[in-house]
N, C-alpha and C positions, 0 to 999 in steps of 0.2 A: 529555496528554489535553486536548484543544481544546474550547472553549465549547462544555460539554455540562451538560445541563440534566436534572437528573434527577427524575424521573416521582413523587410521591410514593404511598404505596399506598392513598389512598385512592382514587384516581381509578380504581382496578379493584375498590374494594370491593362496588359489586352482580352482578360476575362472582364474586370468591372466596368471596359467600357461598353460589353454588350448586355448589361442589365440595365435596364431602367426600372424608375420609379421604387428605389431602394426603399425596403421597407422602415420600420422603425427600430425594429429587431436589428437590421442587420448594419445601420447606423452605433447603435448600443456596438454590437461587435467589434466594430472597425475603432471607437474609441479603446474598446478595452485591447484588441489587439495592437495600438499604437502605444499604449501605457508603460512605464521602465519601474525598475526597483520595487519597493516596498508596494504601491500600488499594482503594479502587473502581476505581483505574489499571489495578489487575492485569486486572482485567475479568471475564468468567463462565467456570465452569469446563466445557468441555463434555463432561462425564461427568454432570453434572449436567442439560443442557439435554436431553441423549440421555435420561436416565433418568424425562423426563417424562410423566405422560399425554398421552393428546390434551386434553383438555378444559383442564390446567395448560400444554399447550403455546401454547391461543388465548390464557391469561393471559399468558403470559410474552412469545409476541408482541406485544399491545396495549402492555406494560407497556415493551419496548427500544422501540417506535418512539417514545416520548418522548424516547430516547436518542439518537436520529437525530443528525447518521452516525456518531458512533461508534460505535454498536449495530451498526453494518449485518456486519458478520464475525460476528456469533450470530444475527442475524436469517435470513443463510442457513442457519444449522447446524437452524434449528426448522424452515423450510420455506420453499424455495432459488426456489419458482414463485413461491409469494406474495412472497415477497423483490426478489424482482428485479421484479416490478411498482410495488413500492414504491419502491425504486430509482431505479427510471427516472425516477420521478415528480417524486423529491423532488432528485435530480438538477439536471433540468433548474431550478427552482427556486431550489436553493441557488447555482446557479453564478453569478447575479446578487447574490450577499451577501458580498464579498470579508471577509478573514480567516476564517470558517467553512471547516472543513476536509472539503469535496467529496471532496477525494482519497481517503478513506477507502473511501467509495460506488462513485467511480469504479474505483479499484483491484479491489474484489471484483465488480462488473459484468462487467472484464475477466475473473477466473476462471472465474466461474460461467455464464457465456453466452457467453463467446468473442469478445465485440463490441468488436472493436480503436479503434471509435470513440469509447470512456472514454478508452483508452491516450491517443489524440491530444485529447482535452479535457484529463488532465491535464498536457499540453504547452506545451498551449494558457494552462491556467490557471494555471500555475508562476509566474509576474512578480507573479501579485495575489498571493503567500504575503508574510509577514515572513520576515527573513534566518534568525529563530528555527526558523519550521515548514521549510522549505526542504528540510535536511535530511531530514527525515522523507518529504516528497515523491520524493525523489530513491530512497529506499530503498524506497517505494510504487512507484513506475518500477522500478525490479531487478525486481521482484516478478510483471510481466509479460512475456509473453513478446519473446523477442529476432527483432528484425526492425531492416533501416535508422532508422525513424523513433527507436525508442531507441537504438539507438548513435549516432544523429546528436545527439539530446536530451544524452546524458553527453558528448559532443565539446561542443556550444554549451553544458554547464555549465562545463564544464574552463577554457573559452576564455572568458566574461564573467563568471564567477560575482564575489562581492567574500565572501559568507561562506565561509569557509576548509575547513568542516566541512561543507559541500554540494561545495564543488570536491574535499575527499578524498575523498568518498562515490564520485563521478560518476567521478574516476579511477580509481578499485579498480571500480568498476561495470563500466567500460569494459571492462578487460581480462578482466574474468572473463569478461562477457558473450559476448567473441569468441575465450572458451578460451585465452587466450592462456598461455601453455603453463610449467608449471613441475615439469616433469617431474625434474630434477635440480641440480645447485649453476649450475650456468652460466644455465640458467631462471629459478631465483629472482631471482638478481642482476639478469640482463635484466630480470627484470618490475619490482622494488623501484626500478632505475635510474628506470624509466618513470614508477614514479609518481612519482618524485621532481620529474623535468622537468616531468612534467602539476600540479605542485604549487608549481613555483618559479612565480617575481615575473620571470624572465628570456622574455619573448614568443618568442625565438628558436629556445630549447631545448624549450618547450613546442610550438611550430611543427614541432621537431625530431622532436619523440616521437607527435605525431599522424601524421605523414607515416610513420614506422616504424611505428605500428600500420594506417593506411591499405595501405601497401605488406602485412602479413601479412594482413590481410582478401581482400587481390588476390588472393593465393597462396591461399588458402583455399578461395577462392568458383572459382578456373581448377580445383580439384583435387573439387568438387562437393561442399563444403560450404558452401555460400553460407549467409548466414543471416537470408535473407529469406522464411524460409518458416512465421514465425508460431510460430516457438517449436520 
């Protein structure tokens, strides 16, 4: 959980005082919204976010965007219009504040509105993470749809990355992403082989194994699965 700054409750205290009769949902909330460390990690449960009023939903809004961007994945679950105007907002914004994690923001942008222009800002913005968050970015990238721009994104991880654990992400990313096939023992091995070269210190065999996944994309895309089509 990346520099996130948690809201304390008083600063919604002249909103909670005109709800009554708090529901049980939004009791659930208000614990998890009080939670620190390892616990608060886990994040809000959204059985509980669903199970709120309206009037505990404007609280619980006000109260995640303190949480910004980590909040932004519950911020859509309360109300995905008002969400994503925040978003944009705060988007734009944060992308000037290197180590804060955008990616969060930008990643559910992509879900929730379809606007691939997150996808390629987090592309864009991947050089400003530490070696740490990296990973996490890379698995924020799987998480949207599959078009050239990300398979070319987990190729140029594969290919400069130096954290070990962002280049095995970006390989296993790779291949899933273009299906690559493991339909029985001879599959497996193929794909396991592959990440191994996408994973070796040898530039050769890594050269080796892009060119074999390149060459299986060819065949793909001649046979009318190309997978430029946004998911």
């Amino acid at each position: 959980m990346e520099n996130m700054t948690i809201a304390p409750i008083s600063d919604a205290a002249d909103t909670l005082l005109e709800v009554t009769d708090m529901t049980a949902a939004f009791d659930l909330f208000m614990k998890e919204h009080n939670m620190t460390g390892s616990e608060k990690a886990d994040g809000y449960s959204e059985a509980a976010l669903k199970g709120l009023s309206e009037p505990e939903k404007a609280i619980a809004f006000d109260l995640l965007l303190k949480e910004l961007p980590w909040s932004t994945k519950w911020l859509f679950l309360l109300d995905a219009q008002k969400a994503a105007s925040v978003a944009r907002e705060e988007e734009v914004e944060l992308r000037d504040k290197n180590g804060l994690p955008v990616y969060l923001l930008q990643q559910q942008l992509v879900k929730h509105t379809g606007d691939l222009m997150y996808q390629q800002h987090m592309i864009e913005d991947y050089a400003k993470y530490s070696n740490r968050v990296r990973p996490l970015v890379v698995d924020a990238l799987d998480r949207t749809p599959t078009n050239r721009a990300k398979i070319d994104f987990f190729k140029h991880v594969v290919l400069i990355e130096v954290s070990n654990s962002a280049m095995a992400r970006a390989a296993r990313h790779l291949l899933d992403a273009v299906d690559f096939p493991r339909a029985n023992d001879g599959d497996k091995a193929k794909y396991e082989r592959l990440i191994g070269d996408l994973r070796s210190d040898d530039s050769r065999a890594k050269a080796r194994a892009l060119d074999e996944i390149d060459n299986y994309i060819s065949q793909i895309d001649a046979l009318g699965f190309a997978r430029d089509d946004n998911g």
